[in-house]
N, CA, C and O atoms as a Maestro MAE file, in Angstrom:
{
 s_m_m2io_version
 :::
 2.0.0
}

f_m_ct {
 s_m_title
 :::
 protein
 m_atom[208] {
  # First column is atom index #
  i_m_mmod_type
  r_m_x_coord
  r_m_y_coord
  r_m_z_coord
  i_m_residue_number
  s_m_chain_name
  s_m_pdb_residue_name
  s_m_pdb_atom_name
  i_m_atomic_number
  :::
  1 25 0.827 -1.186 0.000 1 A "UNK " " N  " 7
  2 3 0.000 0.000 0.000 1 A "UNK " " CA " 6
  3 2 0.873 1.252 0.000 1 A "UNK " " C  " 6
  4 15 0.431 2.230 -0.602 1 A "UNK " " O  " 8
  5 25 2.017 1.336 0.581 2 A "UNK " " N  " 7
  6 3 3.099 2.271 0.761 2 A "UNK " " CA " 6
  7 2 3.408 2.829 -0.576 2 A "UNK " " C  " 6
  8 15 3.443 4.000 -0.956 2 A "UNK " " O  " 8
  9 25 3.665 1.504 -1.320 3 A "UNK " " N  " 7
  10 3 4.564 1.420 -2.471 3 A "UNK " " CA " 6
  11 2 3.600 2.551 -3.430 3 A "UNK " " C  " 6
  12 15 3.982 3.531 -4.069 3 A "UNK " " O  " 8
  13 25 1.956 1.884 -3.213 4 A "UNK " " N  " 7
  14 3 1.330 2.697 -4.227 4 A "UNK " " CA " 6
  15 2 0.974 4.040 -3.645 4 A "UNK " " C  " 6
  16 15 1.086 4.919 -4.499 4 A "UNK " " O  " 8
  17 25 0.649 4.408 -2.672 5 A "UNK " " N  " 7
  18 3 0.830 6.105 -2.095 5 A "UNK " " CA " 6
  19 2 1.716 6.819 -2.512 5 A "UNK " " C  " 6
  20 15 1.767 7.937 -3.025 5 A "UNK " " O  " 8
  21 25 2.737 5.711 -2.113 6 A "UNK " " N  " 7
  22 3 3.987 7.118 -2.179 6 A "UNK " " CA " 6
  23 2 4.629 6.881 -3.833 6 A "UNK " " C  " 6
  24 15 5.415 7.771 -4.158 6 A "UNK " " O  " 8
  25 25 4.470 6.176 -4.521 7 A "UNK " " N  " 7
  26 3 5.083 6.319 -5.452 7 A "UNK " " CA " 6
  27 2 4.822 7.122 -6.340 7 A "UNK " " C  " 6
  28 15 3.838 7.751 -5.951 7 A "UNK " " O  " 8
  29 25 5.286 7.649 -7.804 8 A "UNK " " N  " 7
  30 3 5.187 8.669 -8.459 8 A "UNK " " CA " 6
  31 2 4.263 8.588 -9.295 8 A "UNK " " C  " 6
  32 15 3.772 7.499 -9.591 8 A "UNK " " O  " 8
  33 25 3.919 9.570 -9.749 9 A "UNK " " N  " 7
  34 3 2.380 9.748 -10.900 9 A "UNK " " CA " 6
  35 2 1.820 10.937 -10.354 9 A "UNK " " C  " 6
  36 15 2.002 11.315 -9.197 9 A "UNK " " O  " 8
  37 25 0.965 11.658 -11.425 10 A "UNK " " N  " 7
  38 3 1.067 13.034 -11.031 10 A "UNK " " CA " 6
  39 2 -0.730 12.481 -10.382 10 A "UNK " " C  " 6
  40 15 -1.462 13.461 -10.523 10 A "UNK " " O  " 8
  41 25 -1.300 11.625 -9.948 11 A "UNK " " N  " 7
  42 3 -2.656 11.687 -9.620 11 A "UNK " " CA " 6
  43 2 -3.635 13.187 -9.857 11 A "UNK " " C  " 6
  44 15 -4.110 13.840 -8.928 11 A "UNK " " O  " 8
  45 25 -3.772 13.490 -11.219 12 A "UNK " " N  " 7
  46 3 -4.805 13.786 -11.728 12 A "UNK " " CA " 6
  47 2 -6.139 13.763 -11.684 12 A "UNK " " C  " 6
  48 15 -6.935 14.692 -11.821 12 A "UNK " " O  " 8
  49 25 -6.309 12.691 -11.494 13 A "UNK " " N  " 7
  50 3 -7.958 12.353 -11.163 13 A "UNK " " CA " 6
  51 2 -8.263 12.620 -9.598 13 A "UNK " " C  " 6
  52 15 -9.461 12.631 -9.314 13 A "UNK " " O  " 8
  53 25 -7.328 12.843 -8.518 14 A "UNK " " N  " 7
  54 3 -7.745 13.035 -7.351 14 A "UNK " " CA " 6
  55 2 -7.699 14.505 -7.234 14 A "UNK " " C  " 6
  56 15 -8.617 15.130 -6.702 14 A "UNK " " O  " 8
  57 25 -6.276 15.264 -7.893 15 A "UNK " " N  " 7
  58 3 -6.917 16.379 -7.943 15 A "UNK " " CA " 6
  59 2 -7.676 16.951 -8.270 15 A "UNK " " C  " 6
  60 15 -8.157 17.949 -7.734 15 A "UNK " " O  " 8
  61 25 -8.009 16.351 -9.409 16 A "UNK " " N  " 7
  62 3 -9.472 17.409 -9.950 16 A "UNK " " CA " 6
  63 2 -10.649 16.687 -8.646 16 A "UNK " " C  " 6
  64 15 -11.195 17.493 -7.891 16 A "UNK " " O  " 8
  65 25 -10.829 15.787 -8.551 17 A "UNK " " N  " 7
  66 3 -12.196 15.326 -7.494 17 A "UNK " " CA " 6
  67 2 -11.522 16.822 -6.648 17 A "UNK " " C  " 6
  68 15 -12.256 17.810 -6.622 17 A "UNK " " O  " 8
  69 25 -10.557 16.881 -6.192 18 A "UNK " " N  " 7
  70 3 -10.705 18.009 -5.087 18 A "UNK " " CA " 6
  71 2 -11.089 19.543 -4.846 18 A "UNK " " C  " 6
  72 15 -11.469 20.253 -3.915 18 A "UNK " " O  " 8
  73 25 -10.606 19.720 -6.942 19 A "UNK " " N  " 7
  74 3 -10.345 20.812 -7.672 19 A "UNK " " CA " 6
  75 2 -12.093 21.033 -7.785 19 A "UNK " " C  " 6
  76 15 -12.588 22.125 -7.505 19 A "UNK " " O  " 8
  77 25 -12.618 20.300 -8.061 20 A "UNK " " N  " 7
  78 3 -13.799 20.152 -8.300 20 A "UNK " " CA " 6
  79 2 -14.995 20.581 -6.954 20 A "UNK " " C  " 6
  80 15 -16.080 21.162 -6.926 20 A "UNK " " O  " 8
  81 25 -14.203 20.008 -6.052 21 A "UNK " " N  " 7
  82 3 -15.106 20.095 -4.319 21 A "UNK " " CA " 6
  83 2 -15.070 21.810 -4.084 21 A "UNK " " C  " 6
  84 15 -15.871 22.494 -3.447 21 A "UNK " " O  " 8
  85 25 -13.730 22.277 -4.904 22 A "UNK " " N  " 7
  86 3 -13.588 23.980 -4.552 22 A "UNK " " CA " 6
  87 2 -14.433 24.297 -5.065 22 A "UNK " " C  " 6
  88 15 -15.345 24.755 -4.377 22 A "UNK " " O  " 8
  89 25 -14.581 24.245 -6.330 23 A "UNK " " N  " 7
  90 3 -16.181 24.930 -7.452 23 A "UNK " " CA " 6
  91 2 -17.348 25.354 -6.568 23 A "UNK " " C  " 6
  92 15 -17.752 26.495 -6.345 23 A "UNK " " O  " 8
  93 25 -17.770 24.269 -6.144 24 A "UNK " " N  " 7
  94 3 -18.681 24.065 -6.098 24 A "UNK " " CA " 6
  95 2 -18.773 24.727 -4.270 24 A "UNK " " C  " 6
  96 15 -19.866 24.697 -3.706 24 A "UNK " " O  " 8
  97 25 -17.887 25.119 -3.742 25 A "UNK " " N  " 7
  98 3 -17.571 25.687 -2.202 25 A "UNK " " CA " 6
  99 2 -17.851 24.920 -1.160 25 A "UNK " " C  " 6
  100 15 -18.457 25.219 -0.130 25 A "UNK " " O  " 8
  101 25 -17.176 23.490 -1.619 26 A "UNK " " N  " 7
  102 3 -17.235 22.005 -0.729 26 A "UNK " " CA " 6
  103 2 -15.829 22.123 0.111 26 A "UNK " " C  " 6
  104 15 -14.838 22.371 -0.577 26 A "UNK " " O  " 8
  105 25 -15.624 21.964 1.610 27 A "UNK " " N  " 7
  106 3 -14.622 21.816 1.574 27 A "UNK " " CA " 6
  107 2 -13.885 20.415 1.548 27 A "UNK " " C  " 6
  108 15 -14.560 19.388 1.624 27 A "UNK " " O  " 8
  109 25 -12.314 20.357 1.426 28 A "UNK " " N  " 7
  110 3 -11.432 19.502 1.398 28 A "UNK " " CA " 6
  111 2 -11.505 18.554 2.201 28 A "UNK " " C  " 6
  112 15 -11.011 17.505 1.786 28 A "UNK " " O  " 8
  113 25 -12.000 18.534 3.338 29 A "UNK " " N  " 7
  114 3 -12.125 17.461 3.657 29 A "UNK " " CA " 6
  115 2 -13.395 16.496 3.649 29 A "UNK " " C  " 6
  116 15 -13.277 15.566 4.448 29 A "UNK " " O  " 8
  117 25 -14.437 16.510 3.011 30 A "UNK " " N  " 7
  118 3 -15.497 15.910 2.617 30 A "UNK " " CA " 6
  119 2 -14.871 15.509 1.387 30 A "UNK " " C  " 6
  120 15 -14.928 14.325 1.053 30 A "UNK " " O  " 8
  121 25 -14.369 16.232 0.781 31 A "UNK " " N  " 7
  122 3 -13.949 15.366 -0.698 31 A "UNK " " CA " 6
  123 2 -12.935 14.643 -1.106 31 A "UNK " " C  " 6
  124 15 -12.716 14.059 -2.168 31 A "UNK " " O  " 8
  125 25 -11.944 14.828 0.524 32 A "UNK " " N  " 7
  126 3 -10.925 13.824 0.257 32 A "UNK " " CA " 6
  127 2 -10.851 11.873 -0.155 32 A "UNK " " C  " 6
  128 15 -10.209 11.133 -0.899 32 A "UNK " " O  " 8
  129 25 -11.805 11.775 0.743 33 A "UNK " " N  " 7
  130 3 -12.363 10.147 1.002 33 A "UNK " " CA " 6
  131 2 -12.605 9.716 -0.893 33 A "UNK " " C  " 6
  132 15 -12.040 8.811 -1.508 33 A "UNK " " O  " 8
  133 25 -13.914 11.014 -1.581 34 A "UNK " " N  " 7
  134 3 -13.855 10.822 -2.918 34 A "UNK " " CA " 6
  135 2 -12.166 10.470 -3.836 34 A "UNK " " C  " 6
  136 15 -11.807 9.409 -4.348 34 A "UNK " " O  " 8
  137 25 -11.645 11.398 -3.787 35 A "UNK " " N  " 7
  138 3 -10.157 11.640 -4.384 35 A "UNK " " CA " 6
  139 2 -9.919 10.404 -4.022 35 A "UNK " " C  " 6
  140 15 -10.322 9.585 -4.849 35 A "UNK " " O  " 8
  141 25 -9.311 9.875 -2.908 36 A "UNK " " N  " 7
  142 3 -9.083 8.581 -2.796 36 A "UNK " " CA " 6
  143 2 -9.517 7.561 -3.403 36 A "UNK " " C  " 6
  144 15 -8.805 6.591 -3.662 36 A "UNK " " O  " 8
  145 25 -10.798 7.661 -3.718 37 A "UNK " " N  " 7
  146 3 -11.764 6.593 -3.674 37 A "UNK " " CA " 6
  147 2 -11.256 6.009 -5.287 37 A "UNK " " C  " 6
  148 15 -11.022 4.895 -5.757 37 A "UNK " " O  " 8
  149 25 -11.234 7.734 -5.929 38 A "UNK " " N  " 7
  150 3 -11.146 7.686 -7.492 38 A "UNK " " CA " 6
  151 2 -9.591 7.388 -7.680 38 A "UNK " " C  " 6
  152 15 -9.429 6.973 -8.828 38 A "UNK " " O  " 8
  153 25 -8.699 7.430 -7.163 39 A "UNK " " N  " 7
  154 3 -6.822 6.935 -7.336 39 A "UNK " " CA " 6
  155 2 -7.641 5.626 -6.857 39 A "UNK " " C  " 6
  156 15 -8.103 5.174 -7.904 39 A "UNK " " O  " 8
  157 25 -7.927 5.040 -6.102 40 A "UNK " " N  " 7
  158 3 -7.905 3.600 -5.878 40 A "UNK " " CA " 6
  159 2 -8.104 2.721 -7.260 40 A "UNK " " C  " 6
  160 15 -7.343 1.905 -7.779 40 A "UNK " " O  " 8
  161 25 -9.649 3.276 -7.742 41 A "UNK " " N  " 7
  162 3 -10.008 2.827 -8.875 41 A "UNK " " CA " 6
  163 2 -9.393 2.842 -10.222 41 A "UNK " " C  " 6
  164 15 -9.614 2.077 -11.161 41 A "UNK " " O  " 8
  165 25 -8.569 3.864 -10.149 42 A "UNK " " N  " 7
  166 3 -7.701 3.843 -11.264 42 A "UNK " " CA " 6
  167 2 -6.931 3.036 -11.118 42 A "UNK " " C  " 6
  168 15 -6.907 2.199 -12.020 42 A "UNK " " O  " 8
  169 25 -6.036 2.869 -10.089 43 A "UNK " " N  " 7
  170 3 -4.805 1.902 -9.794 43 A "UNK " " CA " 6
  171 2 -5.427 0.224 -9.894 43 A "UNK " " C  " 6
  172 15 -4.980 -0.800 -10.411 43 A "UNK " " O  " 8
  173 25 -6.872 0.595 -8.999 44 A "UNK " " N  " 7
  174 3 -7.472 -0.884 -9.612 44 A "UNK " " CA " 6
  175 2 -7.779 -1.151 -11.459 44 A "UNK " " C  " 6
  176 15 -8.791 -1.844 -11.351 44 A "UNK " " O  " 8
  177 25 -7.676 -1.100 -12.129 45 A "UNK " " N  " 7
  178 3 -8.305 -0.582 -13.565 45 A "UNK " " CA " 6
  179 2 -6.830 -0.630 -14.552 45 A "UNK " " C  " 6
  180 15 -6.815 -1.002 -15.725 45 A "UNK " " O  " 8
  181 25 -5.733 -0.204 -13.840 46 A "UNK " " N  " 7
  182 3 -4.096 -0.631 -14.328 46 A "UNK " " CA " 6
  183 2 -3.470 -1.883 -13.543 46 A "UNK " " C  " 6
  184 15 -2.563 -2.460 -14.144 46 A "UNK " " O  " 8
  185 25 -3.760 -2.285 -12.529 47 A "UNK " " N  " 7
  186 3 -3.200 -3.462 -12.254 47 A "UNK " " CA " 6
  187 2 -4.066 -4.248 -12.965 47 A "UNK " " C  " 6
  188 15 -3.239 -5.105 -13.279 47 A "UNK " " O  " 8
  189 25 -5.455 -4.763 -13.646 48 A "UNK " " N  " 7
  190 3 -6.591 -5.298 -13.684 48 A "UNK " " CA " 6
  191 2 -5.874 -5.647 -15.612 48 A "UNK " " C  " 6
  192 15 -5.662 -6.780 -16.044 48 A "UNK " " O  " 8
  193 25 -5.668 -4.465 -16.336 49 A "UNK " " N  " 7
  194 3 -5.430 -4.314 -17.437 49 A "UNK " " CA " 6
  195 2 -4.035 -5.340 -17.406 49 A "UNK " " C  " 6
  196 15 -3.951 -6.149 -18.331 49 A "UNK " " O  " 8
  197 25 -3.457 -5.332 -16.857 50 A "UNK " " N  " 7
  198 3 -2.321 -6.509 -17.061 50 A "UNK " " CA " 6
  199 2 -2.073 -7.537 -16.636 50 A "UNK " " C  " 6
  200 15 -0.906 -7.912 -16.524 50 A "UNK " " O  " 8
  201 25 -3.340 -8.437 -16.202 51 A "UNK " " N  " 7
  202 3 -3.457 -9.617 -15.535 51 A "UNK " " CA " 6
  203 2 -3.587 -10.610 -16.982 51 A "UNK " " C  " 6
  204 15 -3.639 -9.723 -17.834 51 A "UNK " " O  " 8
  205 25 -3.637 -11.412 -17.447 52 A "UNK " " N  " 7
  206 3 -3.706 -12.202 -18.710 52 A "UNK " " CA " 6
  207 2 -5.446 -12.512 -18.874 52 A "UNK " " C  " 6
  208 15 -5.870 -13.157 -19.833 52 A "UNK " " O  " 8
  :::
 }
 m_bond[207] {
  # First column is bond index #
  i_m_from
  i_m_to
  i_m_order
  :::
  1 1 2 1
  2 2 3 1
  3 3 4 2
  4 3 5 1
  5 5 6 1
  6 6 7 1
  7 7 8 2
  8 7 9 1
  9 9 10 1
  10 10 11 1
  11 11 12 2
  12 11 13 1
  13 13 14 1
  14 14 15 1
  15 15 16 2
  16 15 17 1
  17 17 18 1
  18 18 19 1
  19 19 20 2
  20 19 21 1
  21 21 22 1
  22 22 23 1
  23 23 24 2
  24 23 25 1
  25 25 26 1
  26 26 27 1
  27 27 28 2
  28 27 29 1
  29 29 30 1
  30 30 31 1
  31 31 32 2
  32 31 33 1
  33 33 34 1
  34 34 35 1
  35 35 36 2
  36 35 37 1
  37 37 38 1
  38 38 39 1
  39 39 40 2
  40 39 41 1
  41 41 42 1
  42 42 43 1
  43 43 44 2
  44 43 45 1
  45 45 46 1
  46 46 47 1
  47 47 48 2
  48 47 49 1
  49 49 50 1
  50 50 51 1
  51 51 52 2
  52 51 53 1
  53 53 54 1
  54 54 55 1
  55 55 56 2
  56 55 57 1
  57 57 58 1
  58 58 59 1
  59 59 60 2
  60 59 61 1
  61 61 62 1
  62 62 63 1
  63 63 64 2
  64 63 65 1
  65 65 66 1
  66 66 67 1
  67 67 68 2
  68 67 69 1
  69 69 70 1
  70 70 71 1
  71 71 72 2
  72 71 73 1
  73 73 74 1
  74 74 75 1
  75 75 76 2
  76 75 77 1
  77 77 78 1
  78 78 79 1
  79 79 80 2
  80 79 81 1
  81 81 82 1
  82 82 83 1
  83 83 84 2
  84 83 85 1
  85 85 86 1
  86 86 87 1
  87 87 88 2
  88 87 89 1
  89 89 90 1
  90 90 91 1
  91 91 92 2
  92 91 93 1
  93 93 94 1
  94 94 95 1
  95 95 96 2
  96 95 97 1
  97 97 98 1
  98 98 99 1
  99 99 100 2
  100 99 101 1
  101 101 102 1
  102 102 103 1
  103 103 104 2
  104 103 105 1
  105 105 106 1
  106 106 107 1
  107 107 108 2
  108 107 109 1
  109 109 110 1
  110 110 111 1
  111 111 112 2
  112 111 113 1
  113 113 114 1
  114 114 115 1
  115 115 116 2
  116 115 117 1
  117 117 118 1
  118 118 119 1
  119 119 120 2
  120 119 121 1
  121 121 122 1
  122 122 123 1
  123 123 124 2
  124 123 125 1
  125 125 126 1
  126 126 127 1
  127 127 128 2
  128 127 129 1
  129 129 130 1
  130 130 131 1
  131 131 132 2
  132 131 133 1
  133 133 134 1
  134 134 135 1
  135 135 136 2
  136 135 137 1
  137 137 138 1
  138 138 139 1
  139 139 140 2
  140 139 141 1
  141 141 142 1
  142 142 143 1
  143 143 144 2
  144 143 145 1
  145 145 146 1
  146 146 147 1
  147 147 148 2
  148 147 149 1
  149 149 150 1
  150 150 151 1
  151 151 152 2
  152 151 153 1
  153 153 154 1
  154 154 155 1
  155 155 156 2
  156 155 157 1
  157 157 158 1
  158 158 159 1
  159 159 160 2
  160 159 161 1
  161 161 162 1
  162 162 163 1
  163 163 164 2
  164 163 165 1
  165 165 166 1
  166 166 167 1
  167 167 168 2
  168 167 169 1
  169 169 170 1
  170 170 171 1
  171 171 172 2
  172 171 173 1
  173 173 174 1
  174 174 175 1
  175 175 176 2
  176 175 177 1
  177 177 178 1
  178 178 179 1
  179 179 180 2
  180 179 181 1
  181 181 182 1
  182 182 183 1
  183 183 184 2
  184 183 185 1
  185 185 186 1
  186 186 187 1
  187 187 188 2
  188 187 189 1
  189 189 190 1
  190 190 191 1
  191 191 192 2
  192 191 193 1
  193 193 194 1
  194 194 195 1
  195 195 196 2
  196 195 197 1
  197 197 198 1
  198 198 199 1
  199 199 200 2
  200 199 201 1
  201 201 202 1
  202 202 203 1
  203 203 204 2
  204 203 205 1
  205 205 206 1
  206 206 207 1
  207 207 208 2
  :::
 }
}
C-alpha cells in the first residue's frame, strides 16, 4: 500500500475530485475520502489491465 501512495504519478484524477469540491464551495475534507476513492479505482483498472 506504501509502495502505491507514495510512489510517483502526477494523480490527476484526485486532484481534480478536489479541484472540483472547490467549485462548487465544498470543503477539502469531505472530498478527500472521494479523491481517494477515485486513485484507488484507477490503480485498480491498471493493475486489472495486465493480468492475462
Amino acid at each position: 500500500m506504501r509502495y502505491s501512495v507514495c510512489g510517483g504519478g502526477k494523480r490527476v484524477r484526485g486532484i481534480l475530485t478536489l479541484l472540483a469540491s472547490q467549485v462548487v464551495d465544498g470543503p477539502w475534507s469531505d472530498a478527500l475520502p472521494a479523491a481517494c476513492a477515485v486513485e484507488m479505482v484507477h490503480s485498480y483498472s491498471l493493475i486489472h489491465d495486465d493480468l492475462p
